[in-house]
C-alpha distance (Angstrom), angle and dihedral (degrees) to the residues before:
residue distance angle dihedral
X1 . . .
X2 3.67 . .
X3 4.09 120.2 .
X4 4.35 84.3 -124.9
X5 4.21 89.2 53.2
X6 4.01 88.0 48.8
X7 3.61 93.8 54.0
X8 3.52 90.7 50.3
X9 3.77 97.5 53.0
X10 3.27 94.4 44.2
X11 3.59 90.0 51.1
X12 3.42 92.7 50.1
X13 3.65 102.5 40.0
X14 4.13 83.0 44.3
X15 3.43 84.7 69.2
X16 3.68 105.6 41.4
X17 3.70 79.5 58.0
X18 3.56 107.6 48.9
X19 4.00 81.5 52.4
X20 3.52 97.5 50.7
X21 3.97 101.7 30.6
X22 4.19 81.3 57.7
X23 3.85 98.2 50.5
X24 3.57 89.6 42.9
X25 3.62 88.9 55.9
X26 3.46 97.8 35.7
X27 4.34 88.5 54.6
X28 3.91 88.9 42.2
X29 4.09 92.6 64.1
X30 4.45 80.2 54.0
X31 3.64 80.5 58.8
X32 3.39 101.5 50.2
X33 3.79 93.4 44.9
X34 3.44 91.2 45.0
X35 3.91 87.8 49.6
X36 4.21 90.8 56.5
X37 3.38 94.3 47.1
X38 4.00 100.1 50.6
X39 3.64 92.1 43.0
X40 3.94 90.6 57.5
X41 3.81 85.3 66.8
X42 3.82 119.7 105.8
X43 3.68 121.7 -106.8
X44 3.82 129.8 54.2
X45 3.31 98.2 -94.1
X46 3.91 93.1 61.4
X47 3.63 87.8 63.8
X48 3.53 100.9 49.4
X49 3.92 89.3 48.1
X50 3.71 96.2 50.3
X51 4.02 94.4 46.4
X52 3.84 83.8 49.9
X53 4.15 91.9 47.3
X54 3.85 81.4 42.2
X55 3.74 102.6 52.1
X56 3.97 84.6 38.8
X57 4.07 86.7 60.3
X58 3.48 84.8 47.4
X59 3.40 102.2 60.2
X60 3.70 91.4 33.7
X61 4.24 82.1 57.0
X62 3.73 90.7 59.0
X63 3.78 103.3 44.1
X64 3.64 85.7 49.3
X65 3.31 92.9 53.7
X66 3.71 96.9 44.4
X67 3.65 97.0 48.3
X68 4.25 86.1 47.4
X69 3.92 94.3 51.9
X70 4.21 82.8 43.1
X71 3.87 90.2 50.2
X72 3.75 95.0 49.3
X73 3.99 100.3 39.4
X74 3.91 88.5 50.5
X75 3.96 89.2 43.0
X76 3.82 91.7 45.8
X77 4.42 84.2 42.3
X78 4.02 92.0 58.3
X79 4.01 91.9 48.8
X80 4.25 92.1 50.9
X81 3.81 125.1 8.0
X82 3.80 93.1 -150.3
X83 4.02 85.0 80.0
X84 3.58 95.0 47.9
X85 3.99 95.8 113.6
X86 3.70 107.5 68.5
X87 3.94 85.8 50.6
X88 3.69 89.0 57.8
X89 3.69 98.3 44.5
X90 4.38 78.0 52.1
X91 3.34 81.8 58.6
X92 3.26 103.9 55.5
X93 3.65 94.1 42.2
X94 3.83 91.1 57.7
X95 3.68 98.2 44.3
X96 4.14 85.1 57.9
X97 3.71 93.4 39.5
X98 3.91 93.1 46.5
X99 4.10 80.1 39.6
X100 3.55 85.2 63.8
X101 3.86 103.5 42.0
X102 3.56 90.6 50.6
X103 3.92 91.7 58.8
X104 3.29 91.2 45.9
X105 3.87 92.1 46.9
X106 3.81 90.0 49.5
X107 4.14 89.1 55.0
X108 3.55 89.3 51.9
X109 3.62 104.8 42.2
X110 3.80 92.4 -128.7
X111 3.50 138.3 111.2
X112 3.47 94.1 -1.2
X113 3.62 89.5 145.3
X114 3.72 104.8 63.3
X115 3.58 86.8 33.8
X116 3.93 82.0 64.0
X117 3.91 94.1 55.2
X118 3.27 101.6 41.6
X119 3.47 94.5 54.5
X120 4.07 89.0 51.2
X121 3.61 95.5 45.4
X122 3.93 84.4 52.2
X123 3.73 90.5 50.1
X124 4.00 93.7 45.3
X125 3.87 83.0 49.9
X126 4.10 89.3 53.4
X127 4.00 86.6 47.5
X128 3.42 96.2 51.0
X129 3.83 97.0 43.4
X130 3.49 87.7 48.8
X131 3.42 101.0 59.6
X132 3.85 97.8 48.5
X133 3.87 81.5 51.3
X134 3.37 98.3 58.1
X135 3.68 94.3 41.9
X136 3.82 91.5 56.6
């Protein structure tokens, strides 16, 4: 892979992250509202629903946040090569974290699929990172 085609994905897949890393986020504080208010219900089972809907923002939170941070370092990595190292330690991060969701996808028979892609675009992230690494 050429150092010119690893700017460009990383550009491009800098982007697709920034956008999806801040909707994700942006959604995930919905969940944690939503969370608060269902667990101020009466009953038992309100409060186990809204610590569930609140752990669920939570998690939700941090993969937005993750995949924002990973969209802007590799965005920031295809304008100067000098930065190129935190968007290859993002890289890593979201190949194991996507690792992970895709084992636990495959256990649950759900969302395998996206599971799938997000794991490769992690991986073509790692390539491309890696290659402007090594060429610095």
């Amino acid at each position: 892979m050429s150092i010119q085609t690893s700017k460009t994905i990383l550009k491009v897949f800098g982007i697709i992250g920034i956008i999806f890393g801040g909707l994700t986020s942006f959604v995930s504080i919905f969940l944690l509202l939503g969370g608060g208010v269902v667990s101020l219900g009466n009953g038992d089972e309100s409060y186990a629903v809204g610590a569930l809907i609140l752990i669920l923002g939570i998690l939700t939170l941090i993969s937005g946040l993750i995949t924002l941070a990973q969209g802007i370092c590799s965005y920031n990595a295809s304008k100067d090569s000098s930065k190129i190292k935190p968007a290859w330690i993002f890289a890593i991060i979201g190949m194991v974290a996507n690792g992970i969701t895709l084992i636990s996808s495959i256990s649950n028979d759900s969302g395998v699929f996206s599971a799938i892609i997000s794991l490769g675009i992690s991986v073509v992230l790692f390539v491309a990172a890696n290659t402007i690494k090594k060429n610095d």
